[in-house]
C-alpha positions in Angstrom: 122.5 112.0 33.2 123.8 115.4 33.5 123.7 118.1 36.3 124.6 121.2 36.6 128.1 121.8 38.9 128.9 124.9 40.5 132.5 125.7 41.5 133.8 129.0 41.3 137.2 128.9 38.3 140.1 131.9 38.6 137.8 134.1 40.8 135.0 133.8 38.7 131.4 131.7 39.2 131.0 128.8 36.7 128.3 126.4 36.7 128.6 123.4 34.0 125.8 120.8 32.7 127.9 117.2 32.8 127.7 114.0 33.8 129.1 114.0 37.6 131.9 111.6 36.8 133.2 113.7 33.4 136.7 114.5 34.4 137.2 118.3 35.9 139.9 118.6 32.6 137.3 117.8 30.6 134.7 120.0 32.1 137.5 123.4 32.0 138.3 122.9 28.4 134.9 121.9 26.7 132.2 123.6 28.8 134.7 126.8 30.2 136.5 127.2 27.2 140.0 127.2 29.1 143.3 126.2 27.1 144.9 125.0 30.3 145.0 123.0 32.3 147.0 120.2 29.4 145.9 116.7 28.4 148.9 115.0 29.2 148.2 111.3 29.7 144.7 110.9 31.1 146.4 108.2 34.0 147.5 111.5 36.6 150.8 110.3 35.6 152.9 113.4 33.9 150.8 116.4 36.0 150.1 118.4 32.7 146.5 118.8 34.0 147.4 120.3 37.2 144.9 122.4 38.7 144.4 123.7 42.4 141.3 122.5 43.9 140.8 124.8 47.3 144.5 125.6 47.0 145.6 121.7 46.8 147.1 120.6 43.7 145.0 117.8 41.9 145.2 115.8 38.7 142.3 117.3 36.9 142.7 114.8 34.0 141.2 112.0 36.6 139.1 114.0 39.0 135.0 114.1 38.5 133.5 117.5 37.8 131.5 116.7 40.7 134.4 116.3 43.4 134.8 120.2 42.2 131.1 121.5 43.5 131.0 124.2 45.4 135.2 124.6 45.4 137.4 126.7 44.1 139.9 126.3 41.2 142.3 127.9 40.3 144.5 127.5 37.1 147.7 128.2 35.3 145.5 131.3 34.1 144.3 132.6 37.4 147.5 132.1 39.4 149.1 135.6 38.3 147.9 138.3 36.1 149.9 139.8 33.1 150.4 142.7 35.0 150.8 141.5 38.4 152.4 137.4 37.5 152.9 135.4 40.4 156.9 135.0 41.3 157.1 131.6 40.0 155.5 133.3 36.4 158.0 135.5 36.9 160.9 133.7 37.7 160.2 130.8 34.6 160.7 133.9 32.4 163.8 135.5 34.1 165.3 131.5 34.0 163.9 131.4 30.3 162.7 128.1 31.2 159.4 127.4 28.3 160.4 125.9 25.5 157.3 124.1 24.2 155.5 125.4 27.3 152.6 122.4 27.5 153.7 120.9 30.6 154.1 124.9 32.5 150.8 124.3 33.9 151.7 121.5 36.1 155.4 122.5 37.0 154.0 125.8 38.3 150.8 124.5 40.0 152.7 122.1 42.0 155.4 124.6 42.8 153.0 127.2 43.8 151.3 125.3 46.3 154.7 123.5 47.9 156.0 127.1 48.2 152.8 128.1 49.8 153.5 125.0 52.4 157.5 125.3 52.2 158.8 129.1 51.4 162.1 128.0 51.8 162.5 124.5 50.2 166.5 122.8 49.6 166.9 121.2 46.7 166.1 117.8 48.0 162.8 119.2 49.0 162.2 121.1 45.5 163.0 117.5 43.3 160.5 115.3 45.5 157.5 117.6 45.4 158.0 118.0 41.6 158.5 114.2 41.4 156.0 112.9 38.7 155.5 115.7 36.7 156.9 115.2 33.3 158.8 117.8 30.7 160.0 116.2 27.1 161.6 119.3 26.7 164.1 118.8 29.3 164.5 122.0 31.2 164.5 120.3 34.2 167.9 122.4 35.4 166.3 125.6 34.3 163.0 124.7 36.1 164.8 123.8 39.1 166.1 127.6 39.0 163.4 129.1 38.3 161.7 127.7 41.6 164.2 128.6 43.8 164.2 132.2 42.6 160.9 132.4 42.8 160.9 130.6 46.5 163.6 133.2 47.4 161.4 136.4 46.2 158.3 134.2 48.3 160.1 133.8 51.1 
């Protein structure tokens, strides 16, 4: 049975009729309209549907529209805006880093919120936070770059 869910998505009020259990991806792309967060794998396992839920990054691909009431989200979309990006927007373009650019979403969600927590990560520290999310691309080097630019203009 659906019910209407209130959270508030990229600064903006949303309310959404759904079953409570419907996964939050789900909920952003058919109900909201939003082309990002990515359907990756559906199994939280590549990160393409990362979101931040109340500043914490989550798997939206496995989390219920309900666990989002009353929260905030933010997206890939509502991170930075095209004339004011966020440094890690910023720094994927100075490192030239998209190539197909489906998995962004998740590389920069997850690095937002460690740099939030760490503004002045090693290496070491940089690979295990980013551990899990998945790029068939392989710009893994040039995504590596790009968040330690962007944790240096953070920091």
């Amino acid at each position: 049975m659906d019910q209407k869910i209130s959270f508030i998505v990229d600064g903006q009020r949303a309310t959404v009729s759904a079953d409570p259990s419907m996964p939050l991806l789900y909920a952003l792309h058919a109900e909201l309209s939003l082309n990002n967060p990515k359907f990756g794998c559906g199994k939280a396992q590549c990160g393409a549907c990362t979101v931040h839920l109340d500043g914490a990054p989550v798997r939206s691909c496995v989390l219920p529209v309900s666990a989002a009431a009353g929260k905030r989200i933010t997206t890939l979309a509502g991170l930075g805006t095209t004339e004011k990006p966020h440094p890690l927007q910023q720094a994927y373009i100075a490192e030239q880093v998209p190539q197909c650019g489906y998995c962004l979403s998740g590389w920069i969600m997850t690095a937002a919120a460690f740099l939030k927590n760490n503004p002045t990560p090693t290496d070491a520290e940089i690979r295990q936070a980013m551990t899990g999310i998945k790029c068939r691309c392989g710009t893994h080097m040039a995504i590596m770059r790009a968040i330690k630019r962007a944790a240096n203009v953070m920091a």
